[in-house]
N, C-alpha and C positions, 0 to 999 in steps of 0.2 A: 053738426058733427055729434054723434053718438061712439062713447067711449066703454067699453065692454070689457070687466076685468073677470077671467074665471080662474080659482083656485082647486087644486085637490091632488087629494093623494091618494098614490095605487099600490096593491099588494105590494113586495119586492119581488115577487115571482112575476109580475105582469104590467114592471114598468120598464123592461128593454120593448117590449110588442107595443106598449103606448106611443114611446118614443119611435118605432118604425110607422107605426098608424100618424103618427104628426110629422113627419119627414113626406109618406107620401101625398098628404094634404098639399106643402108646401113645394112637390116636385109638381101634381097638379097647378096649383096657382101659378106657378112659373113658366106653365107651355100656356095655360090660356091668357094670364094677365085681367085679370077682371078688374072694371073700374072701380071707384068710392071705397075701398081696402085699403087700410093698412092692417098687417098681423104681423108678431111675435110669438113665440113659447120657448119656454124655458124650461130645461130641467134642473131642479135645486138640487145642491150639496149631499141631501139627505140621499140623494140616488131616485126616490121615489115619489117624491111630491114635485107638482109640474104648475106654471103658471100661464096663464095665457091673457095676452093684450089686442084689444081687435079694435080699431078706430073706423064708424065706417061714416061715409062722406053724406049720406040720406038715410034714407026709410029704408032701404033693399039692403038687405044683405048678402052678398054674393055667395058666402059659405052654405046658403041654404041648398042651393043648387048645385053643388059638388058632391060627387059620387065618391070621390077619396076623404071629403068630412062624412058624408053620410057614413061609410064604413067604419070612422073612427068616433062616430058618439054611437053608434049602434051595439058596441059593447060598453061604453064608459062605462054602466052601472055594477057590471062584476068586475071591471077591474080595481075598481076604486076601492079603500076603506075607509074613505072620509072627503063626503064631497060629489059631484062637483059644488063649486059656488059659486055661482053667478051676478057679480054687481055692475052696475052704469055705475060711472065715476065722470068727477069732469078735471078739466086736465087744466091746468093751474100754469104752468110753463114746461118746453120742454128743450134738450138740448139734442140735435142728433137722433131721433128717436123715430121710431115708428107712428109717430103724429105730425112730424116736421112734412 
């Protein structure tokens, strides 16, 4: 199991389109259902800074072959002003969670 945390924060002008770009990510995953996935993403408080959790079950990651991720890291780097940030984390316990 490989644990994948990304952080960052986008313009205030260009974190409603983030948040549509990570909606249709997740309307994607939901008509195919790809195996060894789990995801999360959050929009923080700030409005503008977003986080993302990916648990994936092997070596493949499925996001790579998504046409609705492809369209949403294909801009990440203007919308951003800090970030993205990409860490492996290992997962210590969890409750209910997108790793359960």
């Amino acid at each position: 199991m490989t644990v994948k945390v990304i952080r960052y924060k986008t313009s205030p002008e260009a974190a409603d389109e983030n948040e549509r770009l990570i909606r249709e990510v997740f309307a994607e995953l939901a008509a195919e259902k790809p195996e060894g996935l789990s995801y999360a993403s959050f929009r923080m408080d700030d409005g503008a800074s977003f986080l993302h959790v990916a648990v994936l079950d092997g070596d493949m990651n499925p996001l790579i072959a998504s046409p609705a991720f492809g369209r949403f890291q294909s801009g990440i780097q203007e919308r951003c002003v800090d970030g993205p940030d990409a860490d492996d984390a290992s997962l210590i316990a969890s409750y209910r969670s997108v790793a359960d």
